[in-house]
C-alpha positions in Angstrom: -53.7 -81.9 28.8 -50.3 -80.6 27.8 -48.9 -81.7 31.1 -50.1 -84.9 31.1 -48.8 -85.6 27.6 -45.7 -84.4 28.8 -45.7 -86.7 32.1 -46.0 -89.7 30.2 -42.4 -89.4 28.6 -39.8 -90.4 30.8 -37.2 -88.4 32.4 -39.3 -85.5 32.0 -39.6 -83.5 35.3 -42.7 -80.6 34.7 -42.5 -78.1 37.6 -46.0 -77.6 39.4 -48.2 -74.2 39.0 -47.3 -74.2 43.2 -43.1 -74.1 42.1 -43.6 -71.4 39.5 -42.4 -68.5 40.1 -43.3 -65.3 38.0 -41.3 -61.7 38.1 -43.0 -58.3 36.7 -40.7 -55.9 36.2 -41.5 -52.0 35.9 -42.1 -50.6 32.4 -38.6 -48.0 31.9 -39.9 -45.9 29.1 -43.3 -44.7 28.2 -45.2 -46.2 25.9 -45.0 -45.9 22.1 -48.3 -45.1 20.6 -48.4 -46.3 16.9 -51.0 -44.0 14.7 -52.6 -45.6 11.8 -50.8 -44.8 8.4 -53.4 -43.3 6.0 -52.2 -45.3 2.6 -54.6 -44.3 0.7 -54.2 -40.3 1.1 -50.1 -41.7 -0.1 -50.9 -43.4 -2.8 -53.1 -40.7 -3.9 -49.8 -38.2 -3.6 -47.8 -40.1 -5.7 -50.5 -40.5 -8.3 -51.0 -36.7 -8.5 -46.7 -36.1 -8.7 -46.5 -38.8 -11.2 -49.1 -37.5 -13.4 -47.5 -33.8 -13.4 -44.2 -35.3 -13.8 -45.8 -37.0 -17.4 -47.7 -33.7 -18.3 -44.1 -31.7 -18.2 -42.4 -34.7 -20.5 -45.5 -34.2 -22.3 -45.0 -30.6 -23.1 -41.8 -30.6 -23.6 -41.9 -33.1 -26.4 -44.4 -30.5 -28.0 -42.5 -27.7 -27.5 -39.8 -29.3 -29.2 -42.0 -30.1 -32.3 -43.6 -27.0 -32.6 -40.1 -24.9 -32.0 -41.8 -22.9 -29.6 -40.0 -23.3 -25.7 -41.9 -23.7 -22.5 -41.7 -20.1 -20.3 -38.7 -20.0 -17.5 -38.0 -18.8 -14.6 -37.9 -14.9 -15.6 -39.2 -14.3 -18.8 -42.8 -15.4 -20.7 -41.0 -17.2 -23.6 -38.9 -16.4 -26.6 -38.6 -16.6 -30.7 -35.9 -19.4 -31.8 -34.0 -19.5 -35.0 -33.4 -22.4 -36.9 -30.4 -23.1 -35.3 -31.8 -23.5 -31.8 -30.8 -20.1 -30.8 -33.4 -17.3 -29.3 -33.6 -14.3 -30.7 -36.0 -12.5 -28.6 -36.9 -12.8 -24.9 -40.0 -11.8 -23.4 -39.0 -10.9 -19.7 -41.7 -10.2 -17.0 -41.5 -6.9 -15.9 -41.2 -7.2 -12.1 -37.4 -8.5 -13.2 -36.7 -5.5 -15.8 -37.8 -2.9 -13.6 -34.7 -3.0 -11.5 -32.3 -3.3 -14.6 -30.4 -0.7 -15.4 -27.7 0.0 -18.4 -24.0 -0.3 -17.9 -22.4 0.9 -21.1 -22.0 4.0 -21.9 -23.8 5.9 -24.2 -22.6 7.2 -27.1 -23.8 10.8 -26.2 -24.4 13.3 -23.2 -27.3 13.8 -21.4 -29.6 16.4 -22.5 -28.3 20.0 -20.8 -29.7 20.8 -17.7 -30.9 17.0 -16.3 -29.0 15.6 -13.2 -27.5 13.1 -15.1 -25.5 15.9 -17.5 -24.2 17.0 -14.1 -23.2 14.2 -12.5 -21.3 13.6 -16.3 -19.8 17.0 -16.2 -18.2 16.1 -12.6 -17.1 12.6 -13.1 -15.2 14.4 -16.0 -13.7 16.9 -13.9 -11.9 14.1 -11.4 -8.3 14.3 -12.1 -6.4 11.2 -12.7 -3.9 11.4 -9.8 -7.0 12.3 -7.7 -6.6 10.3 -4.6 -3.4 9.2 -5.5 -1.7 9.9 -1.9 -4.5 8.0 -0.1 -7.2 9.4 2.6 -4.5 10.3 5.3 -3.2 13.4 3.3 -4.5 16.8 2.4 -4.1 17.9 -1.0 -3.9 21.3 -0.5 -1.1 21.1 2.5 1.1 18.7 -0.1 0.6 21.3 -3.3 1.9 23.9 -0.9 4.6 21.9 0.4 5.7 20.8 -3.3 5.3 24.5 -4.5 7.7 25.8 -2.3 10.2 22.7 -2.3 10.3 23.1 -6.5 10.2 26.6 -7.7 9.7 24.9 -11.4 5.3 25.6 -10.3 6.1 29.2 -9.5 7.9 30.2 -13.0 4.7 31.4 -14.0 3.6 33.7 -11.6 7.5 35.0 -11.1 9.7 34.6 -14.3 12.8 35.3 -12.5 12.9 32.1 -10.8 15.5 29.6 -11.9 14.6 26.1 -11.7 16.9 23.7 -9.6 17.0 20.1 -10.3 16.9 17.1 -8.1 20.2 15.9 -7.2 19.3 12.2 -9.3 19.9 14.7 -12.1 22.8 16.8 -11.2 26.5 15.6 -9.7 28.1 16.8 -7.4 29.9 20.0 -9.0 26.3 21.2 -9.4 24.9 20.9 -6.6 27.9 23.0 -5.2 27.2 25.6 -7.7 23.0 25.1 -6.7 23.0 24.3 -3.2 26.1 25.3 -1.7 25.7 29.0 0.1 22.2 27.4 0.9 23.9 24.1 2.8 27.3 26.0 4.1 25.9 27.1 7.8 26.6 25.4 10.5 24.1 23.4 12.5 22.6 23.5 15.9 24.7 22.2 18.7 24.3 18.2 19.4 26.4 16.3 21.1 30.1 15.3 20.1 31.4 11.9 21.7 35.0 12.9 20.8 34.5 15.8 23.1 32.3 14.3 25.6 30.6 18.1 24.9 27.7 19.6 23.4 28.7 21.5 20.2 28.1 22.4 16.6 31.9 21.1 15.5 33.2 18.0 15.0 36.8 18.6 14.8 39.1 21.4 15.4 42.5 22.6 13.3 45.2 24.8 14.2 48.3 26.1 12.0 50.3 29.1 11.8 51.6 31.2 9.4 54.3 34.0 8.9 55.1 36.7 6.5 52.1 36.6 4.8 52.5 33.3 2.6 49.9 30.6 2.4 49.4 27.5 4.6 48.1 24.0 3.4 46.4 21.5 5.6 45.1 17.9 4.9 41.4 16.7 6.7 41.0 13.4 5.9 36.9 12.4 6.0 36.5 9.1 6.7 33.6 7.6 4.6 30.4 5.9 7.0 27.9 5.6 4.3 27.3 2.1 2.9 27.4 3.7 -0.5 29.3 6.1 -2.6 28.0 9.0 -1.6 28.4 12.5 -3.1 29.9 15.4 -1.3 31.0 18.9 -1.9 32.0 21.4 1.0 33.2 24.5 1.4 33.4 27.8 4.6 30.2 29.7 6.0 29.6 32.9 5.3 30.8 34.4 8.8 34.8 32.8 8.0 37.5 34.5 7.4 37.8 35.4 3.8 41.5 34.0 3.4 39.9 30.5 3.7 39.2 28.4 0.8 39.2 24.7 -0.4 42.1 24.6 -3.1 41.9 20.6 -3.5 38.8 18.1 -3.6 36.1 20.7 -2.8 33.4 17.8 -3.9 33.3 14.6 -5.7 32.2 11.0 -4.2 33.0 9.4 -1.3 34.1 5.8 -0.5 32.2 3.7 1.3 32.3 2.0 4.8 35.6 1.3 5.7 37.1 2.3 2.5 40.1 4.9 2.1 39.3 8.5 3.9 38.6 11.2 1.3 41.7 14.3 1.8 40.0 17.6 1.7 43.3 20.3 1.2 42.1 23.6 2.7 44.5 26.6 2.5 45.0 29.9 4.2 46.4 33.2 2.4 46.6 36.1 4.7 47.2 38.5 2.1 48.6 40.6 4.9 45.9 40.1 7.6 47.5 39.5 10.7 46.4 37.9 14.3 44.0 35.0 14.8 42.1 33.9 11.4 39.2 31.6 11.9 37.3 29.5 9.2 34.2 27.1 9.5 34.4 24.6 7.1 31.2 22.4 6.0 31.3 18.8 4.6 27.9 18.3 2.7 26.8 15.0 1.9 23.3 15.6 0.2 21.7 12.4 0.4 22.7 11.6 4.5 23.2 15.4 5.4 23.0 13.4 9.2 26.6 12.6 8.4 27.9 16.1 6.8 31.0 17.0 9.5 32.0 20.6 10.2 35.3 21.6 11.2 36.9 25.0 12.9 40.0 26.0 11.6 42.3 28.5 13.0 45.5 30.3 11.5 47.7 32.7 13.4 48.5 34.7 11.1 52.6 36.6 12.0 
């Protein structure tokens, strides 16, 4: 009937069921299976939170009246004071049972128990205990120290004289200390001024005649960034008619400053022939760069 309706207006062309074409395509995704929503067993959910929801306002408000809280998380409930502020709380015991104390108490355990021990040891712990970390032994650096500073040996052997540090002593007494200690000459290394392998920086000749003394001049020039003590003075093994008669010790320049004149002098005394000295130049704090020097006098 629609069709002929529609024939009757003009200019209106309606295609035949014979010139209508139709194209089915293939579904490309599965089909979506809609369940029925249960509304009733929803509503019923929010009834039930919306009524405990009112019951907690509800108690609240009471507890408030009455002065008496609602139990926590924790503890069963508590005692207020007037001004709001509990004075007693009523913990459940499955949270006490793993508390324990930190203070401490005001006496010792009882004699005897394990905790008295374990007192009686954290006692003993020494305040420096640990102090040079985990990659030291204690007993290695006490024997070290004890035989670096004979100040922990007074005790057992009164003779001992104690020697201060050098921060406490210049450098005229740390000649007098150290001096027939540090006055030997070192193991041979090798000397770029000689392009040789040798205990002696330098050598020094002179010459004297009818017994009367001989002066000479070493200069030291200064390498140390700093002013650096120094004393010096001849080994043990020299000849005795050696000996510093000017600027046996004092301080040093520094880099590149003005060389420091060490007078040495030889007195026969009526020794004749070849006289031979060793002389030491000590700097305590870099003895890398103490010099030694060979002197010889012939003696006529």
């Amino acid at each position: 009937m629609l069709a002929v309706l529609l024939q009757g207006l003009p200019g209106l062309v309606v295609p035949s069921a014979a010139h209508t074409k139709t194209r089915v395509h293939a579904p490309r995704c599965a089909a979506v299976v809609m369940e029925e929503w249960d509304f009733a067993a929803q509503y019923a959910q929010q009834q039930a939170a919306q009524r405990a929801a009112r019951q907690r306002r509800l108690e609240a408000e009471e507890a408030a009246k009455t002065g008496k809280p609602k139990a926590k998380a924790g503890f069963k409930g508590g005692v207020l004071q007037d001004e709001g502020k509990p004075t007693k709380l009523q913990y459940d015991a499955a949270v006490t049972r793993s508390w324990q104390s930190s203070d401490q108490p005001d006496f010792l355990p009882q004699e005897g128990t394990p905790e008295y021990d374990k007192q009686l040891e954290l006692m003993g712990i020494g305040f420096d205990e640990g102090i040079r970390g985990s990659q030291h032994d204690g007993e290695d650096i006490s024997a070290k120290e004890m035989q670096r500073n004979p100040e922990f040996l007074i005790e057992a052997d009164p003779t001992l004289v104690f020697m201060p540090d050098s921060e406490d002593c210049d450098a005229e007494c740390q000649l007098e200390l150290y001096g027939q200690r540090d006055f030997v000459l070192p193991e041979p290394r090798f000397n770029p001024k000689t392009m040789t392998e040798t205990n002696i920086d330098e050598e020094f000749e002179m010459f004297t005649t009818g017994g009367e003394p001989k002066t000479i001049v070493i200069n030291v020039d200064p390498v140390a960034m700093a002013f650096e003590d120094y004393y010096c003075g001849f080994t043990a093994d020299s000849h005795p008619a050696f000996f510093v008669s000017n600027n046996g010790f004092g301080k040093m320049e520094r880099r590149n400053g003005a060389p420091t004149a060490v007078e040495v002098t030889a007195d026969p005394q009526g020794a004749k022939g070849e006289l031979v000295g060793y002389l030491c130049f000590i700097q305590p704090e870099e003895k890398d760069f103490s010099t030694y020097y060979k002197i010889t006098c012939i003696a006529h």
